[in-house]
C-alpha positions as a printed NumPy array, in Angstrom:
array([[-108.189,   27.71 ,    1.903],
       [-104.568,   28.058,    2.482],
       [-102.507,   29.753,    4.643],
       [ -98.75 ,   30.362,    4.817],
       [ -96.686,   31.973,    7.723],
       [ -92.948,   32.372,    7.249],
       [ -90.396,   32.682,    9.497],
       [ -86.711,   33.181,    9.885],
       [ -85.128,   36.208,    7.823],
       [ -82.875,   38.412,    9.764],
       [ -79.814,   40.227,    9.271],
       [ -76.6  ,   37.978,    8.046],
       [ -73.362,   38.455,    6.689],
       [ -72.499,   37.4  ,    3.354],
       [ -70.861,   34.025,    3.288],
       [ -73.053,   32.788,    6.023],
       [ -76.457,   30.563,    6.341],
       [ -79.806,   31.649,    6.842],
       [ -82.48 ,   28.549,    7.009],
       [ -86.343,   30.157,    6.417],
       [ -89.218,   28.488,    7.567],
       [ -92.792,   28.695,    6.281],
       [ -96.335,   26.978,    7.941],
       [ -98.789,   26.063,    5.834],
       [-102.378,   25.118,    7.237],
       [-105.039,   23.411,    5.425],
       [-106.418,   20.18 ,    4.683],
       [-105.272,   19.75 ,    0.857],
       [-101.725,   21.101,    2.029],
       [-100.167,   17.743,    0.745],
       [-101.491,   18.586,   -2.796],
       [ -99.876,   21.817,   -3.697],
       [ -96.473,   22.541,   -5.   ],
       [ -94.587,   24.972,   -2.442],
       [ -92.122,   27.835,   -3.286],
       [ -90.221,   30.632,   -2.531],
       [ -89.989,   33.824,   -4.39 ],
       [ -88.337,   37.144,   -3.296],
       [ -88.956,   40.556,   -4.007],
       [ -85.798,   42.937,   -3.755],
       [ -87.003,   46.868,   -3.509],
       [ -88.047,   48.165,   -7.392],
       [ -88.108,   44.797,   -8.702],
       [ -90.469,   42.218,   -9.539],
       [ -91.408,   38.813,   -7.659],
       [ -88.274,   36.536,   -8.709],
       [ -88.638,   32.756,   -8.683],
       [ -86.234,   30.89 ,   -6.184],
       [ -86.987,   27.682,   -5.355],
       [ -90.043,   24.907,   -5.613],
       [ -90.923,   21.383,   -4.369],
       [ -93.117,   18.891,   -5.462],
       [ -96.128,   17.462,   -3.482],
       [ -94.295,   14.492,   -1.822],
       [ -90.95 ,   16.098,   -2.022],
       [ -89.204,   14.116,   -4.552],
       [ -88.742,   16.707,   -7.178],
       [ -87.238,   20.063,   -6.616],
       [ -86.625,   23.3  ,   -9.422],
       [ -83.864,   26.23 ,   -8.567],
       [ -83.33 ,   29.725,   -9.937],
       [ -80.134,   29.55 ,  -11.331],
       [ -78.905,   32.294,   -9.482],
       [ -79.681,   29.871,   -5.681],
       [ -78.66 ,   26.344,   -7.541],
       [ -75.797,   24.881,   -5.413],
       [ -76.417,   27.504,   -2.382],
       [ -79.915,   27.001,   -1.411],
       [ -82.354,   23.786,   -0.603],
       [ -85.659,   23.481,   -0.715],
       [ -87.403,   21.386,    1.837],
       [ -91.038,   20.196,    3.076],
       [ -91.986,   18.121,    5.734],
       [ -95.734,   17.072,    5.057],
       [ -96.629,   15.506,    8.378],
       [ -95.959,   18.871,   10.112],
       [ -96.951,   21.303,    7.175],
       [ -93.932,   23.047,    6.631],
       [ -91.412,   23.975,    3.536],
       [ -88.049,   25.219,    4.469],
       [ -85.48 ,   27.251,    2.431],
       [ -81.824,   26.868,    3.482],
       [ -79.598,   29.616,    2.41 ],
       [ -75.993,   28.786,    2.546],
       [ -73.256,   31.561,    1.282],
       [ -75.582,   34.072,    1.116],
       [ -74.424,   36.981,   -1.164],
       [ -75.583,   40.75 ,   -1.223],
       [ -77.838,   39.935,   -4.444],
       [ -79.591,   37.728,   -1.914],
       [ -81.399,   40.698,   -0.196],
       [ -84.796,   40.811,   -0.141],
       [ -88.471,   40.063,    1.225],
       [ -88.964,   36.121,    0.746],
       [ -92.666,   34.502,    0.444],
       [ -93.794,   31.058,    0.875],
       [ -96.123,   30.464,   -1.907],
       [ -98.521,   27.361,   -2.631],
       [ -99.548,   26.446,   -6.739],
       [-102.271,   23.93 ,   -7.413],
       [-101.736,   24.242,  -11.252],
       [-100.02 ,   20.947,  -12.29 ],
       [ -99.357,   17.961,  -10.433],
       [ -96.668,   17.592,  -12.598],
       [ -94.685,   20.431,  -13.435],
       [ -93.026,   22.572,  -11.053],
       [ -94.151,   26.134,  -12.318],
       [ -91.582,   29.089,  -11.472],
       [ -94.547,   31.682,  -12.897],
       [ -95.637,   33.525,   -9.853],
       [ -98.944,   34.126,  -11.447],
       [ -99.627,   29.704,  -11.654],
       [ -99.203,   30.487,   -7.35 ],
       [-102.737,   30.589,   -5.79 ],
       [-101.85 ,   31.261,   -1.829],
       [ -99.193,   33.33 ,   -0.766],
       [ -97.764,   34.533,    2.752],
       [ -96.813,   37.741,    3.956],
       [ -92.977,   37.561,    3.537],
       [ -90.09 ,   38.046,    5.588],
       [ -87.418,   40.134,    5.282],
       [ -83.627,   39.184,    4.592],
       [ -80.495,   41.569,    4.437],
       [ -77.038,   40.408,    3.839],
       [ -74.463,   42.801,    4.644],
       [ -71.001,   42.675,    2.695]])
């Protein structure tokens, strides 16, 4: 079992920097791909960002690549997202999401993510 925790959304103002934070617990944490989605209000779950197991190969939404990084840090169990020039499109709920489907592809299909956490919000004001 897996669990996921995230932390860090807040109100910012577009052009700024955001950094989220999620904590994962589990003993096979090391094995699973970790992403972020977000979910803006009357849309679906949108892929965002994803990193392999030891951190070597990362995938972006096109609409993040350049702006945001994807992060994990295995020996404390945590994935981080930093948001740099946000922009009003970037409004949403974010969630942390684990995938044990391939080793070695980095899936951006929500449905290939097994554990998810319980989101956090983010609003950028223009």
């Amino acid at each position: 079992q897996v669990q996921l925790v995230e932390s860090g959304g807040g109100l910012v103002q577009a052009g700024a920097s955001l950094r989220l934070s999620c904590a994962v617990s589990g003993r096979t944490f090391i094995r699973y791909v970790l992403g972020w989605f977000r979910q803006a209000p009357s849309q679906g779950r949108e892929f965002v960002a994803a990193i392999s197991w030891n951190g070597t190969r990362t995938r972006y939404a096109d609409s993040v690549k350049g702006r945001f990084t994807i992060s994990r840090d295995n020996a404390k169990n945590t994935v981080s997202l930093q948001m740099d020039t946000v922009e009003s499109e970037d409004t949403a709920a974010y969630y942390c999401a684990a995938s044990d489907y391939s080793s070695r592809f980095i899936t951006s299909d929500p449905v290939k993510y097994r554990y998810w956490g319980q989101g956090t919000q983010v609003t950028v004001s223009s």
